[in-house]
MARBA-3410 file (N, C-alpha, C, O; in Angstrom, 1 decimal):
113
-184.6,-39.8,-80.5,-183.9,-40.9,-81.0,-182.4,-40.8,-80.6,-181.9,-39.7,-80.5 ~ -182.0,-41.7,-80.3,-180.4,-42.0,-80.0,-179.8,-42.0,-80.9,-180.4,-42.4,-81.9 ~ -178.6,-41.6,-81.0,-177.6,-41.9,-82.3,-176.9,-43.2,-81.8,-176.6,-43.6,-80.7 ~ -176.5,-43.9,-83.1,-175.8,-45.1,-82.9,-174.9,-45.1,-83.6,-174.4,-46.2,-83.7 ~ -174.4,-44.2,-84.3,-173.1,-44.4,-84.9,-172.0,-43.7,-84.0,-172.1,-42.5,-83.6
-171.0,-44.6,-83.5,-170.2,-44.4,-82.6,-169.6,-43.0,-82.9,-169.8,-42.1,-82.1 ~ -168.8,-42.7,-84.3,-168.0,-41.7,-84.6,-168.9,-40.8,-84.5,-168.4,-39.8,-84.0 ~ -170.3,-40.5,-84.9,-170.5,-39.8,-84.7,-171.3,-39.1,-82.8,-171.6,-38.0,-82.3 ~ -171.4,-40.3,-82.5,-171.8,-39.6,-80.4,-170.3,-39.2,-80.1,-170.2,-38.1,-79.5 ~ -169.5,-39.7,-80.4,-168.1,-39.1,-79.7,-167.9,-38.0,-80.5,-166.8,-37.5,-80.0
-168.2,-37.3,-81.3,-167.9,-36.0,-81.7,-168.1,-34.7,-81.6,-169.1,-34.2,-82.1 ~ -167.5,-34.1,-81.1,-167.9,-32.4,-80.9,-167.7,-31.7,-81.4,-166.7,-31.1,-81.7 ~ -169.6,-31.3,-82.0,-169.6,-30.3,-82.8,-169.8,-29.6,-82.8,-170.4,-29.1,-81.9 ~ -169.4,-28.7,-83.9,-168.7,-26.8,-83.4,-168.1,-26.7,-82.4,-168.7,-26.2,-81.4 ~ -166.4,-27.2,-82.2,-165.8,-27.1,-81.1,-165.3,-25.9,-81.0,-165.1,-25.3,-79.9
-164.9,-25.1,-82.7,-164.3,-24.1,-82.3,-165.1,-22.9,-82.3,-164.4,-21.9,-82.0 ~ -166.3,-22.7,-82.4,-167.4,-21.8,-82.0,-167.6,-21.9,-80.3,-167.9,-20.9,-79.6 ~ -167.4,-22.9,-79.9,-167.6,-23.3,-78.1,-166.2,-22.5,-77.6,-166.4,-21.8,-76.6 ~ -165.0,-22.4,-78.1,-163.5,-22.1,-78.0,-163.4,-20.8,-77.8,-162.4,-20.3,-77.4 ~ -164.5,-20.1,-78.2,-164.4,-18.4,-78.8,-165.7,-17.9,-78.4,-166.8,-18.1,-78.9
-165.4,-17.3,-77.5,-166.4,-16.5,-76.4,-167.3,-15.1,-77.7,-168.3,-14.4,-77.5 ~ -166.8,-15.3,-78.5,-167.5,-14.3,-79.7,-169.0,-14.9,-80.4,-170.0,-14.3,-80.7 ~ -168.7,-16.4,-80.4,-170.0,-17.1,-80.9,-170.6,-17.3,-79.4,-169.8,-17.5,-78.5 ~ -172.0,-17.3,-79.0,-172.6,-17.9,-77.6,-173.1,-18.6,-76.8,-174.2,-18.2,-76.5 ~ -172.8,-19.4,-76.3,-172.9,-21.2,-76.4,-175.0,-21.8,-76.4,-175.6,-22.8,-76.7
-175.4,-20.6,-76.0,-176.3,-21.1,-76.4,-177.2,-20.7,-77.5,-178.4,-21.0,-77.5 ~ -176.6,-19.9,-78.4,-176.9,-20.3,-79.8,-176.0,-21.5,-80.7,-176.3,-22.2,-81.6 ~ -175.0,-21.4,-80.1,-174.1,-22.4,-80.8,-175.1,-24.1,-80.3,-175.1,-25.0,-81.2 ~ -175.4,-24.1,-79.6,-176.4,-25.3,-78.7,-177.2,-25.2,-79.5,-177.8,-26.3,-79.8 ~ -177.6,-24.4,-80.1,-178.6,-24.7,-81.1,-178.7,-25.1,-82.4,-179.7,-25.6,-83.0
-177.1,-24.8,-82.9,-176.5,-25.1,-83.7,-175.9,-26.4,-83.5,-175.3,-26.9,-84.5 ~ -176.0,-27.1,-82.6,-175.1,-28.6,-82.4,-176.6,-29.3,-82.3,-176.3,-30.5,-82.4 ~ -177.9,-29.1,-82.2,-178.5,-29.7,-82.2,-179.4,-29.9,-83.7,-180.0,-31.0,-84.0 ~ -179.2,-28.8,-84.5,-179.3,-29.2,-85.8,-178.6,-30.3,-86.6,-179.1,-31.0,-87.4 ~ -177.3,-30.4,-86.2,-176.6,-31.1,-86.6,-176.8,-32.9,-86.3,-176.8,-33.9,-87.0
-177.1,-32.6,-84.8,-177.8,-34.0,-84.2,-178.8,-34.3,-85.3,-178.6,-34.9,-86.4 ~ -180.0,-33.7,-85.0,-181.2,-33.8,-85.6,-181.0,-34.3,-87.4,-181.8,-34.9,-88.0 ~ -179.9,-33.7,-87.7,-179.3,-34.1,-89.1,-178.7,-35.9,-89.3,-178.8,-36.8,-90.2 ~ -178.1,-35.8,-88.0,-177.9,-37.6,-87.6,-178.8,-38.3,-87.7,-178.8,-39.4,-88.3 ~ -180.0,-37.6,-87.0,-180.7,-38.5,-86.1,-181.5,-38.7,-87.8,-181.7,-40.0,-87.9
-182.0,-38.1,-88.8,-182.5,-38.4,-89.5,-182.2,-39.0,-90.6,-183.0,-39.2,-91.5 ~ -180.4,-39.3,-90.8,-179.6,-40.2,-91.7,-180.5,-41.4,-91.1,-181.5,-41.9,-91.7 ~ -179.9,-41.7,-89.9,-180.4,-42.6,-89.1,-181.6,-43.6,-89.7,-181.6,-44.7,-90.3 ~ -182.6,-42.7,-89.1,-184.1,-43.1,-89.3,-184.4,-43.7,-90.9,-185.0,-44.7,-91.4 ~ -183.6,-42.3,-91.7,-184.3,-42.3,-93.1,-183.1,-43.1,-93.9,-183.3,-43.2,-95.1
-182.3,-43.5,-93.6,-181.3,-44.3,-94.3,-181.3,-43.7,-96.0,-182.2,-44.2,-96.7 ~ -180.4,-42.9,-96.3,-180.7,-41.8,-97.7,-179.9,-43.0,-98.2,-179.0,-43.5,-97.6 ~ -180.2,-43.4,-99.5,-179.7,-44.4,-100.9,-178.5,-44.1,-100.9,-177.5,-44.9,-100.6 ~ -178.5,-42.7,-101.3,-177.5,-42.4,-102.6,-177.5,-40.4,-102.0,-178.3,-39.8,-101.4 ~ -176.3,-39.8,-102.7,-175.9,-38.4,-102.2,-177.3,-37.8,-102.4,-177.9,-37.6,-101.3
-177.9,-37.5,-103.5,-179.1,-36.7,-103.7,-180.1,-36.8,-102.7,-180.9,-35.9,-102.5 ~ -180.2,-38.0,-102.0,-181.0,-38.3,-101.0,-180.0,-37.3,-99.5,-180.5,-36.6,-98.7 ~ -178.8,-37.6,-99.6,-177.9,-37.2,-98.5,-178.5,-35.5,-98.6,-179.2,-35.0,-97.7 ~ -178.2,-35.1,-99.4,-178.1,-33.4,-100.0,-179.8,-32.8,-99.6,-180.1,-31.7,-99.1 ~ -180.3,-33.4,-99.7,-181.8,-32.9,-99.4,-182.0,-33.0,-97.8,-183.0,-32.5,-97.3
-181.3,-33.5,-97.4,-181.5,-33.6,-95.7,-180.5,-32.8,-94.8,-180.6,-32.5,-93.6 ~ -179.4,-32.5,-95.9,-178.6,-31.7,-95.4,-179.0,-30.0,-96.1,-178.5,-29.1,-95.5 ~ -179.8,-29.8,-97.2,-180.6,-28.9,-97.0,-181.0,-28.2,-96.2,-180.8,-27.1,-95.7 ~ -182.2,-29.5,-95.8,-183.4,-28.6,-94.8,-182.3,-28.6,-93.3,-182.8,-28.0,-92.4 ~ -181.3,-29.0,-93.0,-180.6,-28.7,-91.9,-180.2,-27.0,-92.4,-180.6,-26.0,-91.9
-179.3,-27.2,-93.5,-178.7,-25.5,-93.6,-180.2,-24.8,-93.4,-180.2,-24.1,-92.4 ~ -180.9,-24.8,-93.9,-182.5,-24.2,-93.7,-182.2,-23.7,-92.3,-182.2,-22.6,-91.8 ~ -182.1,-24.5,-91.8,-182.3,-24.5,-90.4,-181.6,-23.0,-89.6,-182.1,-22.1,-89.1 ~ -180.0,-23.6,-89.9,-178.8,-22.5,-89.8,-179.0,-21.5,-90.4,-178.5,-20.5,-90.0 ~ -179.6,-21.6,-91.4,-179.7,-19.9,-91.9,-180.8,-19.3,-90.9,-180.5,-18.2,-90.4
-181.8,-19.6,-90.6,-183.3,-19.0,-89.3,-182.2,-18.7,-87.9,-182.2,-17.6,-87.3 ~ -181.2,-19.8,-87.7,-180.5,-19.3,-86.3,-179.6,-18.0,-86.3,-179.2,-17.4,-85.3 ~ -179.4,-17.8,-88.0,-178.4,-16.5,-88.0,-178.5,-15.3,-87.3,-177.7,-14.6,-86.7 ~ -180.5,-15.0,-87.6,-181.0,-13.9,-86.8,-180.9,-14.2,-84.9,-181.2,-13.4,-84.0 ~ -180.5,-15.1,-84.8,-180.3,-15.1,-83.2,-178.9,-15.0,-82.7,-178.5,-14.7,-81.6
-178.0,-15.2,-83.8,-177.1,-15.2,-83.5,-176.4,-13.3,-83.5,-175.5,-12.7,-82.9 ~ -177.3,-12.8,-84.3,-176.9,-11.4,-84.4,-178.0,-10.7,-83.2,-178.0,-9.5,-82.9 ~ -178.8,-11.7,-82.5,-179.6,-10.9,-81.5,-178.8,-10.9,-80.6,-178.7,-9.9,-79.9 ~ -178.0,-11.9,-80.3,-176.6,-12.4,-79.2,-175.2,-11.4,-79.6,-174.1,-11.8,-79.0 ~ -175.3,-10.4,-80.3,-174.0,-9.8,-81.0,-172.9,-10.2,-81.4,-171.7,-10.0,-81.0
-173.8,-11.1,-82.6,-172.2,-12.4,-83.0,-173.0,-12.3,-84.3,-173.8,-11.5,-84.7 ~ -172.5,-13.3,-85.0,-172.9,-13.6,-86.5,-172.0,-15.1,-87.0,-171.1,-15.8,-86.5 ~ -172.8,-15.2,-88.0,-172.1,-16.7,-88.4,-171.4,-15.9,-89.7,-172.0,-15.5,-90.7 ~ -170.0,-15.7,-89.4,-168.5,-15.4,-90.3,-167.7,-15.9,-90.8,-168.3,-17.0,-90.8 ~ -166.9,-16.1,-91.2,-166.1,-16.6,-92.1,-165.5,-18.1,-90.7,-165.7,-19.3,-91.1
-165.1,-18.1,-90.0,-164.9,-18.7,-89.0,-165.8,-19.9,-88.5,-165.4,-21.0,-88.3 ~ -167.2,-19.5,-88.4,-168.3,-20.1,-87.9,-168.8,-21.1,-88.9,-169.2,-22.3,-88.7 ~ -168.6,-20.2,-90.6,-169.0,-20.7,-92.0,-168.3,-22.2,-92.2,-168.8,-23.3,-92.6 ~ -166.5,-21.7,-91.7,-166.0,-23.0,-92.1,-165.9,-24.3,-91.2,-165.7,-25.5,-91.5 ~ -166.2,-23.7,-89.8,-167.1,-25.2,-88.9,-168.3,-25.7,-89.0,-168.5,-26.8,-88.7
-169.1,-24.9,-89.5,-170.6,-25.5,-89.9,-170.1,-26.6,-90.9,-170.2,-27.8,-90.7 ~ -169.6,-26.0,-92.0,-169.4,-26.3,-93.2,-168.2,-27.9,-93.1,-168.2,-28.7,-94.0 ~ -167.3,-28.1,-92.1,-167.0,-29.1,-92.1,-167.1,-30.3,-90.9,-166.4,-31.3,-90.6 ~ -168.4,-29.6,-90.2,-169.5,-30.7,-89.3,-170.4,-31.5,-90.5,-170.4,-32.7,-90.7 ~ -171.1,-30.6,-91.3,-171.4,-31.2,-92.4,-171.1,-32.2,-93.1,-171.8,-33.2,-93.2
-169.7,-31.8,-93.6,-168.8,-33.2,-94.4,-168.3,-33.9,-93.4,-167.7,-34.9,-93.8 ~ -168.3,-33.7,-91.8,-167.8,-34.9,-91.0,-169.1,-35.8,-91.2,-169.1,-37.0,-91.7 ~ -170.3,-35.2,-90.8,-171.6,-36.3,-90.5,-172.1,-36.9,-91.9,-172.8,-37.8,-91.7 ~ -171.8,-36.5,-93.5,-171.8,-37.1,-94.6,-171.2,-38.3,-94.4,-171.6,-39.5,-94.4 ~ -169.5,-37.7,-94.1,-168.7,-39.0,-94.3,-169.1,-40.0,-93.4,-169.4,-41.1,-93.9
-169.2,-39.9,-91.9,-169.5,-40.9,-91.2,-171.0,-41.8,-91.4,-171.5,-42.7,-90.6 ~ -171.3,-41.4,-92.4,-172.4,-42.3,-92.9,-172.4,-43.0,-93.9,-173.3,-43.7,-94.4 ~ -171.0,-42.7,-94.2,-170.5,-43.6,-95.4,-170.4,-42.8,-96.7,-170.0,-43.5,-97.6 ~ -170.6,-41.7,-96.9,-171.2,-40.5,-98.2,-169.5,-39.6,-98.0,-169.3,-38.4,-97.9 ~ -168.5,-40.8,-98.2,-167.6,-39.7,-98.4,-167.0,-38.6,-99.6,-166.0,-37.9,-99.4
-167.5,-38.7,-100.3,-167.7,-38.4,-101.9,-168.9,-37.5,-102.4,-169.5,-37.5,-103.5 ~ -169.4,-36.6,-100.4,-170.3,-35.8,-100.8,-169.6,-34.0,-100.8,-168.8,-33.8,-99.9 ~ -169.9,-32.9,-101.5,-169.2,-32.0,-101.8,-169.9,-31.1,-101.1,-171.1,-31.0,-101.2 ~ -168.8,-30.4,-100.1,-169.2,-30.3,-98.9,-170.2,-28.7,-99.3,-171.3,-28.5,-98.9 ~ -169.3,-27.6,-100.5,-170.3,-26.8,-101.0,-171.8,-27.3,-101.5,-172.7,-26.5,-101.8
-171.9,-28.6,-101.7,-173.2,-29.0,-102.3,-174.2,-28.9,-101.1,-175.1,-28.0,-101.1 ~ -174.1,-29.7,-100.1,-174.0,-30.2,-98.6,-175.1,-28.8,-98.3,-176.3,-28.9,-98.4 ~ -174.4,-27.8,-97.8,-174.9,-26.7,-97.9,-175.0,-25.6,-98.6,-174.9,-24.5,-98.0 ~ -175.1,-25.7,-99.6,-175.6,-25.3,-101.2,-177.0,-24.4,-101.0,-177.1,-23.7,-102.0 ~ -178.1,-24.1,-100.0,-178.6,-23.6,-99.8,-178.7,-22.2,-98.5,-179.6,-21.3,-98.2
-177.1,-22.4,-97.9,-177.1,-21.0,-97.0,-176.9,-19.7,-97.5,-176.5,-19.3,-98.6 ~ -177.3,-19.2,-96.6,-177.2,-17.8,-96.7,-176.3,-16.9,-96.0,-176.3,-15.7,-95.9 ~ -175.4,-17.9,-95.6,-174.7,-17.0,-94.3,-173.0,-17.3,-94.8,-172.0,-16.8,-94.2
END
C-alpha cells in the first residue's frame, strides 16, 4: 500500500538514529518500516477514536521491542536516544492523522526498551 498522507511520505523517520553511526542503518530500516507499516494501517483501518489509535500503535511497539535483539546482535541497543526518536515518530504519525491528543507514553505503553 502507498501512503497518501502527504506529511507523512515527506517524513524522515528516525533521522537521528540514521545521523549516528552507533545505531545501524539496517536495523534502523527496519525500524522505519514498522513505522510505515504503522501508516499504512491507519490508512487502511481508519481507527475512530485514540483506543482504536493505541492498539495499532501497540502491535507496532510489539514490533520494536523483537528488533531490540538485532539491534544488540549489530552492537547497538535502543537507549535513551533511540527511545526518544521512536517515541516521537510515534506522536508525529498519531498526530498526522489527526490524533493529536494522543499521549505519546500511552502510544507505546507496551515497550520494553
Amino acid at each position: 500500500m502507498r501512503i497518501t498522507n502527504q506529511q507523512v511520505a515527506g517524513h524522515m523517520f528516525l533521522r537521528q538514529l540514521y545521523a549516528d553511526g552507533y545505531f545501524p542503518d539496517h536495523v534502523v530500516d527496519k525500524g522505519r518500516e514498522i513505522l510505515l507499516r504503522l501508516c499504512e494501517r491507519i490508512e487502511a483501518e481508519q481507527p475512530p477514536d485514540l483506543a482504536a489509535v493505541y492498539a495499532l500503535s501497540h502491535a507496532a511497539t510489539e514490533e520494536f521491542n523483537l528488533l531490540e535483539a538485532e539491534f544488540e546482535a549489530a552492537g547497538s541497543e535502543i537507549e535513551t536516544v533511540a527511545r526518544e526518536e521512536i517515541a516521537e515518530d510515534f506522536w508525529f504519525v498519531a498526530s498526522a492523522y489527526g490524533f493529536t491528543g494522543a499521549d505519546v507514553e500511552e502510544l507505546i505503553a507496551t515497550r520494553d526498551w
